[in-house]
N, C-alpha and C positions, 0 to 999 in steps of 0.2 A: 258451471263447468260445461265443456264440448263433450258432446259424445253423439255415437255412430249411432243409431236406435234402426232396427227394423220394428217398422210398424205394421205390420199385415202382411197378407197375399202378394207373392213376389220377390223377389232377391234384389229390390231396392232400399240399400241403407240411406237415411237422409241424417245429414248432421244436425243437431239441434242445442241449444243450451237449455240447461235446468240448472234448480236450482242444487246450489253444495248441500251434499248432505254433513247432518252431524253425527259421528259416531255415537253408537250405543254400550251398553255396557259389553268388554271383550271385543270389542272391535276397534278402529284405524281408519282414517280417515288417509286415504297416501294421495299423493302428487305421482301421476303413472311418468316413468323416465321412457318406459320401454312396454309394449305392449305384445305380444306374437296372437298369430290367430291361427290357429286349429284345425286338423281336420274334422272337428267335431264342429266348429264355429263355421266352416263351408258348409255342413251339409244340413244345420239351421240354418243359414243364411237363403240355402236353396232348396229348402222346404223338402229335405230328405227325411229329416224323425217325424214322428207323425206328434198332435197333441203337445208342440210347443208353444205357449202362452208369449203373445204380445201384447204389449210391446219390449222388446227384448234389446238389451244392450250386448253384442257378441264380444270375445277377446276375455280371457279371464288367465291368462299365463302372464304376468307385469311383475316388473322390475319399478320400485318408487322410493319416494321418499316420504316417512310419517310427518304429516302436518298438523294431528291431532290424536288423542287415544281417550279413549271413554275411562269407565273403572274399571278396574280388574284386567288392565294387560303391564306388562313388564316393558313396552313401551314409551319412547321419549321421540318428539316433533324432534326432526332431523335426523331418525335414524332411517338407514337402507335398508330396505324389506324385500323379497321375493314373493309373490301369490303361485303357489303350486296349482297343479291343470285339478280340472272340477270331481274328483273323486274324495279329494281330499277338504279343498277350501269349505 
């Protein structure tokens, strides 16, 4: 998969591929349609919070589709999902 990763010191994101993950038990594996980024993902990005662990992938508000579900979700590959902002997920 692509993803944005800040690595370190500085408000440089670099794109990088890794590998897919596979979901865990209660978890989803989504295809992101749509991703929004945050004022909370700005001011990680620009080293505003103090004590944020990298390497860090920012963007956590996404609009997807399930392409896999572990055990234990109510979940079916093809359904449209919403990711709520990070108080909740």
């Amino acid at each position: 998969m692509k993803a944005m990763v800040l690595r370190g010191p500085g408000p440089q994101l670099e794109l990088v591929e890794r590998p897919t993950p596979s979901p865990g038990p209660e978890q989803v594996l989504i295809r992101v349609r749509a991703c929004a980024v945050c004022r909370t993902d700005l001011h990680v990005v620009d080293r505003d919070l103090p004590d944020v662990p990298t390497p860090i992938i920012p963007g956590h508000e996404i609009v997807g589709e399930v392409i896999s579900a572990g055990s234990d979700t109510d979940f079916q590959p093809g359904d449209r999902v919403g990711v709520p902002w990070l108080g909740w997920t």
